[in-house]
C-alpha positions as CSV (number, residue, x, y, z in Angstrom):
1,X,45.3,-78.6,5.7
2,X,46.7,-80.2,2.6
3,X,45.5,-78.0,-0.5
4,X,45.5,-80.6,-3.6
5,X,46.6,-79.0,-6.5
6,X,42.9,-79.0,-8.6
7,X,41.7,-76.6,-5.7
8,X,44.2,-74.2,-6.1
9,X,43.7,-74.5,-9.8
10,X,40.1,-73.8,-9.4
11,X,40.5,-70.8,-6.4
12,X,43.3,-69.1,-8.9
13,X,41.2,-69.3,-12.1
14,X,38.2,-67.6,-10.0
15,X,40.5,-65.1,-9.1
16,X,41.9,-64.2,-12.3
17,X,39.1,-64.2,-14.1
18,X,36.8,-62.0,-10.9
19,X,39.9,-59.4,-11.2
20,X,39.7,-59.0,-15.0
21,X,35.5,-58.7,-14.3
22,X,36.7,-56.0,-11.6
23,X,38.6,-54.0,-13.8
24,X,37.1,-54.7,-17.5
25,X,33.0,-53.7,-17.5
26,X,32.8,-54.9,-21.1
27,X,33.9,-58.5,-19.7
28,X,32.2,-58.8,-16.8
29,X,29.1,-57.9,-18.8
30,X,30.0,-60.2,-21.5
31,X,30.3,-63.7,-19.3
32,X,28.1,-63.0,-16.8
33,X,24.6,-65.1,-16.4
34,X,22.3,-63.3,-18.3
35,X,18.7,-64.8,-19.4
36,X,18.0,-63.2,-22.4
37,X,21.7,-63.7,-23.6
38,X,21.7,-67.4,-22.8
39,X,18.6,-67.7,-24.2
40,X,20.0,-65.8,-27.9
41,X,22.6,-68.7,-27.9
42,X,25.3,-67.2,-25.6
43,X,25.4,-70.9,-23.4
44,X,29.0,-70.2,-23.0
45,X,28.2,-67.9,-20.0
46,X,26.8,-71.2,-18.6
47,X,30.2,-71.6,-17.4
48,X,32.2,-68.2,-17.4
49,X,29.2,-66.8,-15.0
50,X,30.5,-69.4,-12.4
51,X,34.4,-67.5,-12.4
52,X,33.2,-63.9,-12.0
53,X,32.0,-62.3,-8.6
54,X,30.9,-59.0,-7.7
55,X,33.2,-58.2,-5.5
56,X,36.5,-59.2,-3.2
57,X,33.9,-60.3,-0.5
58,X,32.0,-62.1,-2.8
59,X,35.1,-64.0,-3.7
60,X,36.7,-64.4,-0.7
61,X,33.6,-66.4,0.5
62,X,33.2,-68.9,-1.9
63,X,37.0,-70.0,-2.2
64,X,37.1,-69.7,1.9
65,X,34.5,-72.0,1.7
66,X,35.8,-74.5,-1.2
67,X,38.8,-74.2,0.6
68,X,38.0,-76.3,3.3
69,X,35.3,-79.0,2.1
70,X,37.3,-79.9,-1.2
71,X,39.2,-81.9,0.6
72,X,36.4,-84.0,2.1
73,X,35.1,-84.2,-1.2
74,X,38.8,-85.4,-2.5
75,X,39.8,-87.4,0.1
76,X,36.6,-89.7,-1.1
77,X,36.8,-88.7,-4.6
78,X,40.4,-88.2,-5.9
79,X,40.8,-85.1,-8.3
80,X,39.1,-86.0,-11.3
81,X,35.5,-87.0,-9.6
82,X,36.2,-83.6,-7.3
83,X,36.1,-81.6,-10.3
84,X,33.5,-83.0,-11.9
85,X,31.2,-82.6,-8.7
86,X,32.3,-78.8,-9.5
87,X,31.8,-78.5,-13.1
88,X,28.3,-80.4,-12.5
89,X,27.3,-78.7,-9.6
90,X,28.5,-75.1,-11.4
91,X,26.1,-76.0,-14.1
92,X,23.3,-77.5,-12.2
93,X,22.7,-74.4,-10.5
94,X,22.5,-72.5,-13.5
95,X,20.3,-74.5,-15.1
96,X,18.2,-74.1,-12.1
97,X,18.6,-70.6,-12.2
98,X,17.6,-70.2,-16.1
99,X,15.0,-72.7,-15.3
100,X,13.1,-70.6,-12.9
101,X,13.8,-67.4,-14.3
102,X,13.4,-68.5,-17.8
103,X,10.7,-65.3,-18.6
104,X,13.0,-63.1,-16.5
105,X,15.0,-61.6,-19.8
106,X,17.1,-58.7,-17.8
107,X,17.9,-61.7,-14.9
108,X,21.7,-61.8,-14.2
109,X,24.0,-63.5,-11.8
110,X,27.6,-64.4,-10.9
111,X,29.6,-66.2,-8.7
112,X,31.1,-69.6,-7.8
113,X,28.0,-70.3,-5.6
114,X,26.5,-73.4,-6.7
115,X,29.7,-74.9,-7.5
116,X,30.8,-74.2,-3.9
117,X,27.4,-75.4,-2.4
118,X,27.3,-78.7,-4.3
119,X,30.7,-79.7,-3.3
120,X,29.6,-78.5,0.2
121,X,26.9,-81.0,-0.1
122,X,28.8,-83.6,-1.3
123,X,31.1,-83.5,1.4
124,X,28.1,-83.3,3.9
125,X,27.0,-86.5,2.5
126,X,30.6,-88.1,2.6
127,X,30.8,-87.4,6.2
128,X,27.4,-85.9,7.6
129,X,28.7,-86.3,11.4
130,X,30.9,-84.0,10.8
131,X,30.6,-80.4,13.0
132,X,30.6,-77.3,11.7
133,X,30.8,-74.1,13.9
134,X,29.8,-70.9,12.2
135,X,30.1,-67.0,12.7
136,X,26.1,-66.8,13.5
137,X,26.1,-70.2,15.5
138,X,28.3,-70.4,18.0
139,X,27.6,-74.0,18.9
140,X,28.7,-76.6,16.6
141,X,26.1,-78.5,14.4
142,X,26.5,-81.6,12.8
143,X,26.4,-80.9,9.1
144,X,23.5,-82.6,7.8
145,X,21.3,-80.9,10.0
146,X,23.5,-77.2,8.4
147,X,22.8,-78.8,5.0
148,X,19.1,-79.1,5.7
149,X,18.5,-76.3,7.2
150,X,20.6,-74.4,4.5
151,X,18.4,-76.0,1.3
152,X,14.9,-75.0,3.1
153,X,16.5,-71.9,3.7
154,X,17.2,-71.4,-0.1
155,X,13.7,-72.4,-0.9
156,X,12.3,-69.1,1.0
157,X,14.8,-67.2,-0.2
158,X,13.9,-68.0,-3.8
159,X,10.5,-67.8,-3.5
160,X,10.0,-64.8,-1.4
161,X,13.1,-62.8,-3.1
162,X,15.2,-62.3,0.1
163,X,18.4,-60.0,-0.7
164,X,20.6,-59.7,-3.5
165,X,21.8,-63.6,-3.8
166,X,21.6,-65.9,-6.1
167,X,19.0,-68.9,-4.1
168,X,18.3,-70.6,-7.1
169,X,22.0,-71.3,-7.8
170,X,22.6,-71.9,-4.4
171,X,19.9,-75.0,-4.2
172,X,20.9,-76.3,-7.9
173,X,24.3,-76.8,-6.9
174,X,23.4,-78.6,-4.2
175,X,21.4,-81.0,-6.4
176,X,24.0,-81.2,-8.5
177,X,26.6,-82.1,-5.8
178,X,24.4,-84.3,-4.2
179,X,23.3,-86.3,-7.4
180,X,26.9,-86.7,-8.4
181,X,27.9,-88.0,-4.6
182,X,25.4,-90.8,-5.3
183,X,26.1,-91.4,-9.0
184,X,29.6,-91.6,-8.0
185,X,29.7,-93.4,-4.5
186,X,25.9,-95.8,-5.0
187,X,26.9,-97.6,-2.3
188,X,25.9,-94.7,0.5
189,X,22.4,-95.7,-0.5
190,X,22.3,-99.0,1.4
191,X,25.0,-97.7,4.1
192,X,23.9,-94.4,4.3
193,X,19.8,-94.7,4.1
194,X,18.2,-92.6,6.4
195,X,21.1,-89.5,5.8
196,X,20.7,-89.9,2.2
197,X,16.9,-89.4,2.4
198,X,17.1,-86.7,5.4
199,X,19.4,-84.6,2.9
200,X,16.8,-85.0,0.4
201,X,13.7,-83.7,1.9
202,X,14.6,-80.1,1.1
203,X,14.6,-81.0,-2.8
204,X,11.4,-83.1,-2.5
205,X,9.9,-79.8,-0.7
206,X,11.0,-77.8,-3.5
207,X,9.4,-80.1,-6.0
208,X,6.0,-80.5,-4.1
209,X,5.7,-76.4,-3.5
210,X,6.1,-76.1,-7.9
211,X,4.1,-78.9,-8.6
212,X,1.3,-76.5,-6.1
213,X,2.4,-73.7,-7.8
214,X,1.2,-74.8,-11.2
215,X,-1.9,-76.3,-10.2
């Protein structure tokens, strides 16, 4: 597979910046997503929160994954649209995540999640017929029905708390890369119709379920 250059920039930044949050508490602590800090003024951590992870596994997930759907995303793209779809999708998800935890003070996160889920969207949307065969399904899927089931998915994780991962981000990044797809390529609305609208359901259900919520 031909690595372009921007995704090795991106996978080496995360891994600098993760190993100095592995070693260095005081960092980690410092750039991490953190409500009540973000909401003091800190929106740097906006950003930084999207370089750290908890862990090598944690890492080694996320860059696996960016590692092979950046260059869907590129291939449509070129380089500098590819890393905007990151930087947007990095920050939609966080503003989704501040958004929904906004009274949450002590909520924290990291990771490269929603950065790595938008550009997974975005590549699902470039090329939805595409199959993708994973650990716990041994029988390839085509990827917009992964992408589907993968937003509704992060809807009942966030709402019903399931395990220590970041949902929230998960689903704003894929907003984020999914928005940008179409912002950047319009045309996949008239070519595209009926995959563009299956692949937003899951954000439609998310917006009818808190429009419920709050009546």
């Amino acid at each position: 597979m031909n690595l372009q250059l921007v995704t090795i920039a991106i996978i080496a930044a995360n891994v600098i910046i993760s190993m100095k949050g592995f070693n260095d508490f005081s960092f980690f602590e410092r750039y991490k997503f953190h409500v009540g800090s973000i909401r003091r003024g800190e929106q740097i951590r906006m950003l930084t929160s999207g370089f750290l992870h908890v862990d090598w596994s944690h890492l080694f997930f996320n860059m696996f994954t960016l590692y092979f759907f950046a260059p869907v995303v590129i291939m449509y793209f070129g380089t500098v649209k590819f890393l905007l779809i990151y930087l947007i999708s990095l920050f939609a998800g966080n503003l989704l995540a501040l958004f929904f935890h906004k009274d949450e003070y002590h909520y924290s996160a990291v990771g490269a999640s929603g950065a790595v889920t938008g550009v997974l969207y975005a590549a699902i949307l470039l090329q939805p017929d595409m199959r993708l065969a994973l650990m716990f399904i041994p029988i390839p899927i085509p990827a917009y029905i992964f992408g589907i089931l993968y937003l509704l998915y992060s809807i009942y994780g966030m709402r019903n708390r399931v395990g220590n991962i970041g949902h929230t981000a998960h689903f704003g990044g894929a907003v984020g890369g999914y928005a940008a797809t179409l912002i950047f390529s319009p045309r996949l609305l008239e070519t595209d119709t009926l995959m563009v609208a299956l692949l937003a359901a899951p954000i439609v259900v998310l917006f009818i379920l808190e429009k419920a919520k709050k009546n």
